[in-house]
N, C-alpha and C positions, 0 to 999 in steps of 0.2 A: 719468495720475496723479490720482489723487482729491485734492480740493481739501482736505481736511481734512489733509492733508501736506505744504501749501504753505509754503513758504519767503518773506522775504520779496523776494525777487528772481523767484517766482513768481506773488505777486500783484502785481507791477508790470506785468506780461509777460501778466498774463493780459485778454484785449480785454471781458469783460465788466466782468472788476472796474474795469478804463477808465475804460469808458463811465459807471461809477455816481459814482465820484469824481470826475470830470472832463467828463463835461456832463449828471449827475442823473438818470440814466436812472428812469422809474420802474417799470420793465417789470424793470429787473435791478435794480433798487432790492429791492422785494421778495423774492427771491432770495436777496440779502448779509443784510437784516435778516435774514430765515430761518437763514440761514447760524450768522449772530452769536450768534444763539439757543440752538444746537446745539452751536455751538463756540466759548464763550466761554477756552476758553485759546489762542484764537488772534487776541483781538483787539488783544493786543499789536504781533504781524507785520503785524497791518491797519493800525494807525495809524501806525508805522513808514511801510510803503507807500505809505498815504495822502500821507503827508507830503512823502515823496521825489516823488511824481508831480503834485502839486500845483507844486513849486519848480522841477522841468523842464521842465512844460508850459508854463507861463504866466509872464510878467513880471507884476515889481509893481508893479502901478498901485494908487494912492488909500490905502484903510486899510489898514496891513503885518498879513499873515496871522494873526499873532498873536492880534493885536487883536478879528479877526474871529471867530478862534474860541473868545475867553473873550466877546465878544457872544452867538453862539449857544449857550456854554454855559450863558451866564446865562438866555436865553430856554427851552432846555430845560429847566432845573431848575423855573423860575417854570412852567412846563407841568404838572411834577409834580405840585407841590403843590396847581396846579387840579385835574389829573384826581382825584387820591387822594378829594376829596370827594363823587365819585361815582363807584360800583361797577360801572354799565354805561359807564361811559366810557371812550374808546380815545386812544390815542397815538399821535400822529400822526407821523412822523419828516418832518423840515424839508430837510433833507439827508445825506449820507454822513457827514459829521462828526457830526449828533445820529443817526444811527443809533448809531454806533461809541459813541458817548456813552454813547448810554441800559444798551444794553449789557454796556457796559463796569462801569458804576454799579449794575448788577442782580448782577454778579458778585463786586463787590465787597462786595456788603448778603452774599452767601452765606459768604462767607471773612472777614468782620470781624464781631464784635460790638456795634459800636455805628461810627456816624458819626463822621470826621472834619471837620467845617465851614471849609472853607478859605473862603468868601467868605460873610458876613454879607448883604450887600445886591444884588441884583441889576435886571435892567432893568426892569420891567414892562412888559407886553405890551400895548399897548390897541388892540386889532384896529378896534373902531367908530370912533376919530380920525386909526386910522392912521399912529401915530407911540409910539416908547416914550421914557420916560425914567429914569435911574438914578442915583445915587449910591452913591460906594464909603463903608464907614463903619466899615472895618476899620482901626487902626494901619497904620503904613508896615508897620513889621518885623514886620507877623503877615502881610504878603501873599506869595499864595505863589509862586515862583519861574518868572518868564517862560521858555516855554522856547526855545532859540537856532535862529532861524531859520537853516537851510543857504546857505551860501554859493553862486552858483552860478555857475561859470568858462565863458565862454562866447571861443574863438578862431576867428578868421576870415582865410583868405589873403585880400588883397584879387586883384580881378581882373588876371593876370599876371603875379602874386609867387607863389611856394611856400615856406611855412613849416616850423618844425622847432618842434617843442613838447615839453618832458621834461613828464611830469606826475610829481606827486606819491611815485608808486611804485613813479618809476625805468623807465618804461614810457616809450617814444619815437615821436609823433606825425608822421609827414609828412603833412603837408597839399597839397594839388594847388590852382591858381588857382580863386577864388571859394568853397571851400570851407570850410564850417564844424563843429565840434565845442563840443557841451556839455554839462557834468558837474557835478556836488557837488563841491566843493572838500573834498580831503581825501579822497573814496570816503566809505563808511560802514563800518562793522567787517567787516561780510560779504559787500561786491557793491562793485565797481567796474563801475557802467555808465554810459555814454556816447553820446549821439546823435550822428547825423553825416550832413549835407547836402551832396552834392558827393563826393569822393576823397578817399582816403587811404589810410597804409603804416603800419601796425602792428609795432611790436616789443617786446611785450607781457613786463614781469618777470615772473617768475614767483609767483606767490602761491594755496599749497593751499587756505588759506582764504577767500581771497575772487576767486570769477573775476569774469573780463574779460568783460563784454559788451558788444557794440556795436551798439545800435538803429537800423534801418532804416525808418520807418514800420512794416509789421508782418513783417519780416524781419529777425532777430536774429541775430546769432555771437558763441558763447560760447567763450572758448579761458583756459589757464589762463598759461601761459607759451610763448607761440609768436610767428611772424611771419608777416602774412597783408596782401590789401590788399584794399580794399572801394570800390566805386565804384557809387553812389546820386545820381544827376541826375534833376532831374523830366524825365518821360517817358520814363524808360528804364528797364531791368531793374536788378533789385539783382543786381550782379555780385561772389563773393567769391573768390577766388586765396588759395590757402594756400601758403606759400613755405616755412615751417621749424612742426614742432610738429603738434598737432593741434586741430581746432575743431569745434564743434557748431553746426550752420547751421539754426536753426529758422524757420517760417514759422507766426507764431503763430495769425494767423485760419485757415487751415486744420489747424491744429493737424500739420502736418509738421514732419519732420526727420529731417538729416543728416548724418552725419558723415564729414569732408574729413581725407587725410594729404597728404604735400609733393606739389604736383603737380597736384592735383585741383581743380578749380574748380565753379561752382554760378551760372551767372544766371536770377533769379527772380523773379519780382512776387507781390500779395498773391492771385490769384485762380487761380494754378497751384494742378492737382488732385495735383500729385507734385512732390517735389526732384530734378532727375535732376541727377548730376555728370559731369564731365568733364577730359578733361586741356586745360590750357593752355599757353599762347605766354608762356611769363616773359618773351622777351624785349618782346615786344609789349606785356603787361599791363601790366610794371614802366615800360614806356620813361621815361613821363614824368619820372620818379627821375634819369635820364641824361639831362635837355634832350634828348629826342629824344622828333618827333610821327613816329608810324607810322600809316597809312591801311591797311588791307588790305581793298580790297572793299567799303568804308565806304560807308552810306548817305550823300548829302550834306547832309542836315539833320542829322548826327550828326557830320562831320567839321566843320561849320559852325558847333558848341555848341562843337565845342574848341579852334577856331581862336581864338571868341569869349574863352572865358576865359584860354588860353596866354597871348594877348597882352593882354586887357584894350581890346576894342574892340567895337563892334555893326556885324554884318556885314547890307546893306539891300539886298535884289534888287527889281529895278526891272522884272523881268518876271517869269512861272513857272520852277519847279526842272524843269525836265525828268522826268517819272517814271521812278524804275529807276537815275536816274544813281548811280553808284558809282566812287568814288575811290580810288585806291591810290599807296601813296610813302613814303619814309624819308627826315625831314629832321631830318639833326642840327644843333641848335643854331643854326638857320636865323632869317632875318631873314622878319619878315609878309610884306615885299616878295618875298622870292627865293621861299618858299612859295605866294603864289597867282601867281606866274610859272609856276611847276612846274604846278600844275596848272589853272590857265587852256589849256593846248596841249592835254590831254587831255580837259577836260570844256567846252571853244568858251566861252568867257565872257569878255568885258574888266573892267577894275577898276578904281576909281581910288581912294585914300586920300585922307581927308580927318579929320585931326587923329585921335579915335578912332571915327570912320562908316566903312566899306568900304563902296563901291556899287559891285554885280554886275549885269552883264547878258549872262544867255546869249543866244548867236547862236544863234537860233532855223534 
């Protein structure tokens, strides 16, 4: 898709446009100014975007966002009226927000007649001491309207609990122990999307206008009204199970994608050269949904992360994992105790519980 047809749930999604809004790249920095250039009726969806991936990424710390960026606007516009004095002189853009600015403010000189002055006094720049200073010197009621930072909802099982979350639009979260989900309160008019660390079960209302997407680091699924479950642990593959409806399973940095009907499943990380699908084990994928841990085959540093969060303990080997070991078992609704009884016989290890520590030790 050429970028000049991007949406804004396309420039969120897209890893260049990222890396510029979100840590300054100045390598793709030039590219977006370019861009801006070219296609000033699209800087609306930019600052949109901007906006949303700014209040997703990052917590707010110190001066609220707002604030921040009627400072660099004020320093961009005081830029102007330097450069304008001289006709070989160049504009420098400060970051993604004075790109988007300057921009935006050239587009608007083309479609307006004369200037609108919403801020009389701005900061001054004094590069030689290092510091600016400013006064506002406008009335109250001539200033112009703050705009509303986004709310942003952020839910987390704790370790050993599993949560149930309606959102907003009627759309039903299960969450798996340790796991987290975070979104813009509300969606926005066009895009419902949503990050998510850990597990979870999808039961997605349906909405033509605005789909459902759920970010994985650079693994994405988009579905409009469906049910699916998504399972994202550090170090392990993005795995998606599609259970009802249909989804679109993209892998943004290598610019892949697939599409999943009931049945078919997709585990994937960001440096796979292809999406391949397959069918899965519902009962297996879902189990966790029925208090029920299923092993089949399981690496043991990977039945070992589930044990971890199912119960909410840290499990500590007091000598090596055996290489190759592999675990297998269906424990319904089992206690941690009768669980590593079961298989302590099978993989020679003793245990002892100690409040929430497990120490292992395989019989070598």
């Amino acid at each position: 898709m050429s970028k000049a047809d991007y949406s804004v749930e396309d420039f969120i999604l897209d890893p260049d446009f990222r890396s510029w809004i979100l840590q300054n790249d100045r390598q793709t920095g030039a590219y977006w100014e370019d861009f801006l250039g070219k296609h000033p009726e699209k800087i609306s969806d930019i600052k949109q975007a901007r906006h949303l991936l700014i209040h997703l990424s990052k917590k707010k710390t110190g001066l609220p966002s707002t604030a921040k960026e009627e400072i660099w606007t004020a320093i961009s516009e005081q830029l102007d009226r330097q450069t304008q004095s001289s006709s070989a002189a160049k504009v420098v853009s400060l970051d993604s927000w004075s790109a988007i600015q300057q921009y935006n403010q050239e587009n608007a000189r083309k479609k307006q007649a004369a200037w609108r002055w919403k801020v009389a006094a701005v900061f001054f720049l004094l590069a030689g001491l290092g510091y600016f200073l400013g006064k506002t010197l406008m009335p109250e009621a001539e200033k112009p309207a703050v705009a509303v930072v986004p709310e942003i909802e952020v839910f987390q099982a704790p370790p050993g609990v599993k949560s149930t979350i309606t959102l907003e639009d009627g759309s039903i979260v299960f969450l798996n122990s340790g796991s987290k989900i975070s979104y813009t309160k509300g969606f926005t008019d066009t895009l419902r999307l949503l990050t998510l660390e850990g597990e979870a079960y999808f039961e997605v209302a349906h909405d033509s206008i605005r789909p459902f997407i759920v970010q994985t680091g650079a693994i994405s699924t988009r579905a409009l009204g469906t049910e699916f479950n998504v399972s994202s642990f550090p170090g392990e593959r993005v795995s998606v199970s599609l259970v009802k409806g249909e989804v679109l399973v993209r892998n943004e940095q290598a610019a892949l994608e697939q599409r999943l009907l009931p049945g078919e499943g997709i585990a994937a990380s960001s440096e796979d050269k292809e999406l391949a699908k397959s069918q899965f084990n519902s009962e297996e994928v879902l189990s966790w949904m029925n208090k029920t841990l299923i092993f089949d085959k399981s690496p043991f540093p990977i039945a070992s992360r589930k044990l971890e969060a199912w119960f909410g303990v840290e499990l500590i080997f007091q000598n090596s994992v055996p290489k190759d070991l592999h675990v297998s078992g269906k424990f319904i609704d089992e206690s941690l105790e009768n669980i590593l009884k079961g298989l302590s016989y099978s993989s020679r290890f003793s245990y002892s519980i100690e409040g929430k520590k497990v120490y292992i030790q395989f019989n070598l």
